[in-house]
N, C-alpha and C positions, 0 to 999 in steps of 0.2 A: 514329929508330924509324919515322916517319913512311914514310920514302924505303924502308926495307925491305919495311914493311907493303904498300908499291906495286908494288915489282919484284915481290913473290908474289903481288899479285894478278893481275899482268898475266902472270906467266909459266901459272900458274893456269887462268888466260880462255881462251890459247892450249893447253895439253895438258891431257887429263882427269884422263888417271895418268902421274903424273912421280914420284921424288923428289928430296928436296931435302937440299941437303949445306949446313949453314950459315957452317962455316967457310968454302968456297967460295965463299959467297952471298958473305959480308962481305969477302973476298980480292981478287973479284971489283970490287967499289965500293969499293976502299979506307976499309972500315969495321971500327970494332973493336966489342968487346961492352963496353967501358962507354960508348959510345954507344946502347947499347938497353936502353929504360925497361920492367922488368917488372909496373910496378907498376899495380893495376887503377884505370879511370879514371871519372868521372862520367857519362861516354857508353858505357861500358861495362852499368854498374850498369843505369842507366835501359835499355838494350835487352834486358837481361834482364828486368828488369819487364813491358816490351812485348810478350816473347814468353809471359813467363807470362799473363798478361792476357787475353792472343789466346788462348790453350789454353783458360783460362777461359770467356771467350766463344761460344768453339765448344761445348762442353760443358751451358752452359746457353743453347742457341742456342734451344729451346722458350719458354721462362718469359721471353727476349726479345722474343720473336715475339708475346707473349699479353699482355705489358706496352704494347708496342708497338699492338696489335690493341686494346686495351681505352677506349683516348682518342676513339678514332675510331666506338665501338659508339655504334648507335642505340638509345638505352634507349627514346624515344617510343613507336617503332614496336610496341613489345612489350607496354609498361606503359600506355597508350593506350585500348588496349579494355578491359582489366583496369580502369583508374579510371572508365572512363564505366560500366559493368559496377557497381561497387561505389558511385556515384555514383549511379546512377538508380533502384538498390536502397533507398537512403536516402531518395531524392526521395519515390519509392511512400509506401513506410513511413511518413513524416513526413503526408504527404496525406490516408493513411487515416485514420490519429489524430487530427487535425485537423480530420477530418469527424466522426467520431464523438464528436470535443469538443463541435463548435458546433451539431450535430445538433440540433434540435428532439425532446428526449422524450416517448414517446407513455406514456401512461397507460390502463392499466384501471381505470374507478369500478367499485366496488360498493357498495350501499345496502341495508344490514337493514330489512324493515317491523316493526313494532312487532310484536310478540308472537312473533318468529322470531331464532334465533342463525344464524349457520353460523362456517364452519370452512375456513380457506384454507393448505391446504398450498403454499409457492411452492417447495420443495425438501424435501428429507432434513433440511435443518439449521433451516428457519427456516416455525415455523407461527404463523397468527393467528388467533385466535378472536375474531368481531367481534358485540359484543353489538345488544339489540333499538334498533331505530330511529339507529342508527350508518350512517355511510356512509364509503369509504377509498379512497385514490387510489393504486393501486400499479405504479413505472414497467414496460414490457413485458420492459425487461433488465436485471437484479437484480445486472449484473456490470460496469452502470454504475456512473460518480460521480452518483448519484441520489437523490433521498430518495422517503418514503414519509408519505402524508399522512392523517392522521386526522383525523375530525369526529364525537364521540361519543367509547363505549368498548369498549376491544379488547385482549385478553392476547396478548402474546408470550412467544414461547418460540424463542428462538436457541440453537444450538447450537455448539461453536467449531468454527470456518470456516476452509481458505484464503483462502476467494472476500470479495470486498471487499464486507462486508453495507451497504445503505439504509441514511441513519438518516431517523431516524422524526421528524416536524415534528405536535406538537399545538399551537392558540393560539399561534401563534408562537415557542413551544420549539423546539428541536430535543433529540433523544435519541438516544446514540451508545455501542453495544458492538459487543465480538466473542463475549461470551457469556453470556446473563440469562435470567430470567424476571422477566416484569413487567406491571404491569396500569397503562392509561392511560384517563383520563374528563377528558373538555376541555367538560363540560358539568356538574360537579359545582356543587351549588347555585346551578345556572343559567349561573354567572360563573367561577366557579374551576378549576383543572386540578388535581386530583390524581392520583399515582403512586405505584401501591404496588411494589416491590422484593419480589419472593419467592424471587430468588436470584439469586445474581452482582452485579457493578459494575455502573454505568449513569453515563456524563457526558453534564451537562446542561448548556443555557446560553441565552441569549436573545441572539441574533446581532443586536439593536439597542444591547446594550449593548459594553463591551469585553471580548476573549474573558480577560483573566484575571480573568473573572467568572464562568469556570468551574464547576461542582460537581458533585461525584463522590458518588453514592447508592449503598450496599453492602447485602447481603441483611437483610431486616426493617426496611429503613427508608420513610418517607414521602414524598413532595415533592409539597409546596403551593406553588400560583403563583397569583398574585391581579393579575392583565393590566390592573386601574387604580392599583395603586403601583408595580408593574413590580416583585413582590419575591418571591423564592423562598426558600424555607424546609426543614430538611430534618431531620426527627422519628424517633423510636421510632414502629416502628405497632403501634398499640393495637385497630384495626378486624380481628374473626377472618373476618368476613363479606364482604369487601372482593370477593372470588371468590364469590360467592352467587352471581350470576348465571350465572357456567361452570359450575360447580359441583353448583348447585340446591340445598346446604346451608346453613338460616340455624341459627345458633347465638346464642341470647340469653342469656350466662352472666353473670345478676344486674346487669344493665341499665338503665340506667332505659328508661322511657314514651318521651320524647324522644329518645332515642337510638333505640329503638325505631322511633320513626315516622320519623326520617332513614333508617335502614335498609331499610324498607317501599318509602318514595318512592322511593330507588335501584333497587332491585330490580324494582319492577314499574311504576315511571317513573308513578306518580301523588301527588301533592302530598297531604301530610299536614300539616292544622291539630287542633292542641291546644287546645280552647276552654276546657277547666277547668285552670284552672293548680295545683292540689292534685295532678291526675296524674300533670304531668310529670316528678317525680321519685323513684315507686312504682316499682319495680324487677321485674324479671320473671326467669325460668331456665327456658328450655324451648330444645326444638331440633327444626328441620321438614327433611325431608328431601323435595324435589321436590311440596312439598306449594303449592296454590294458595289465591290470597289469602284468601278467606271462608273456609278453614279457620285461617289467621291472625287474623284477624279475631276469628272466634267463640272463638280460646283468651284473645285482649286483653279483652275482653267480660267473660268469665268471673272470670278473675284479678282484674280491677280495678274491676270491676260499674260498668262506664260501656255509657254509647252510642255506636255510629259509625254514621255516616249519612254520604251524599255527595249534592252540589247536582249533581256531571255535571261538574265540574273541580279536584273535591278529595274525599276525606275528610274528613270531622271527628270527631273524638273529642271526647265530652262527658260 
């Protein structure tokens, strides 16, 4: 087969167009035809492989080229600026926050004189009314991590906020909502902190102690803190006059004297002694509206036929 496959190639190589007679052929080289193998061979097979392959190849000669093309691409060159770009972005960012972390907070003080209220709008959401002889430290930017610092007393009124509200630091309290009213005096019986709740939550805490010493005050409740046992306390309120001083409403519904002259002393911040003890617990019902203290006075006088007099650093009832 071999020897045939060669004379046609060679005769082939020599004329373009011939034909071919194969009886001749084999006549010619004293060959028969059961000497020629038709059957297909393994060098056959695999050349048709290699032709199909090649058609292949050619066909997706693109997606070679770009296969080829993609090992050797410079991603640096492109992604490069792009990360210094998004890197230095971050850097900024990070620095700015950083400063305004470790910033130095400035503060505005304001100090009430004795006999004067006012009234500190710091937005839409968040007003303080800060009573007489009070003074308060409030940071310049409200949209800090900052608190707000009392000395004396002063009603809030919060409103709910996105904006991240102060909290508020009396005696070493701190006091923390998103939406209250509430009244604070860090000068109550000279020593004590009281807090009255007149609507919404209020969490309190003494940041000497550990925080799950927590306590959560809900509308109508009280909080006593007494800063020489370090202990907080949190009641029913029973005081309707707690606001007398926003207000300018006292209401004595069947009270005693004592009670009485604690309320007095808050309200117009001069100290009341009880010198006859048969008084202190005569009872009274009456109600003043923006009325000043000698007309208080003279209805205590009347109702319980004593005397009040003052040395110039008290009251006394007698």
């Amino acid at each position: 087969m071999k020897k045939i496959l060669n004379i046609f190639k060679n005769k082939k190589n020599k004329e373009k167009d011939f034909d071919i007679n194969i009886d001749n052929l084999l006549k010619d080289h004293n060959l028969s035809y059961s000497e020629i193998d038709f059957e297909k061979k393994d060098s056959d097979i695999l050349k048709s492989f290699n032709n199909l392959n090649s058609q292949i190849n050619k066909s997706s000669n693109y997606f070679n080229n770009l296969r080829s093309f993609i090992p050797y691409f410079n991603y640096k060159a492109v992604l490069k600026p792009a990360y210094t770009i998004v890197l230095t972005t971050i850097v900024i960012f990070v620095l700015i926050e950083f400063k305004k972390i470790n910033k130095d907070v400035e503060y505005a003080e304001i100090t009430v004189d004795k006999g004067e209220k006012i009234t500190l709008h710091l937005n839409d959401n968040f007003t303080i009314w800060l009573n007489s002889g009070s003074s308060i430290k409030i940071p310049m930017e409200l949209n800090r991590s900052s608190k707000i610092f009392l000395d004396g007393e002063a009603y809030f009124e919060i409103k709910n906020t996105n904006r991240k509200t102060p909290e508020i630091v009396a005696k070493n309290i701190i006091f923390k909502t998103t939406q209250a009213s509430f009244n604070i005096n860090s000068r109550y019986n000279n020593n004590q902190l009281v807090s009255n709740i007149k609507k919404g939550n209020v969490e309190i805490y003494n940041p000497s102690l550990p925080k799950s010493t927590k306590l959560t005050a809900k509308t109508d409740e009280r909080i006593t803190y007494n800063p020489i046992a370090e202990f907080i306390s949190i009641e029913k309120e029973n005081n309707i006059n707690y606001l007398a001083w926003k207000t300018g409403i006292l209401n004595f519904d069947n009270i005693s004297l004592n009670e009485v002259s604690e309320i007095i002393s808050s309200f117009y911040s001069i100290p009341v002694q009880i010198t006859n003890p048969d008084l202190k617990y005569k009872k009274i019902t009456a109600s003043f509206n923006n009325a000043d203290i000698d007309e208080i006075l003279e209805k205590l006088q009347i109702t319980f036929n004593c005397k009040i007099s003052g040395d110039g650093s008290k009251l006394i009832i007698n």
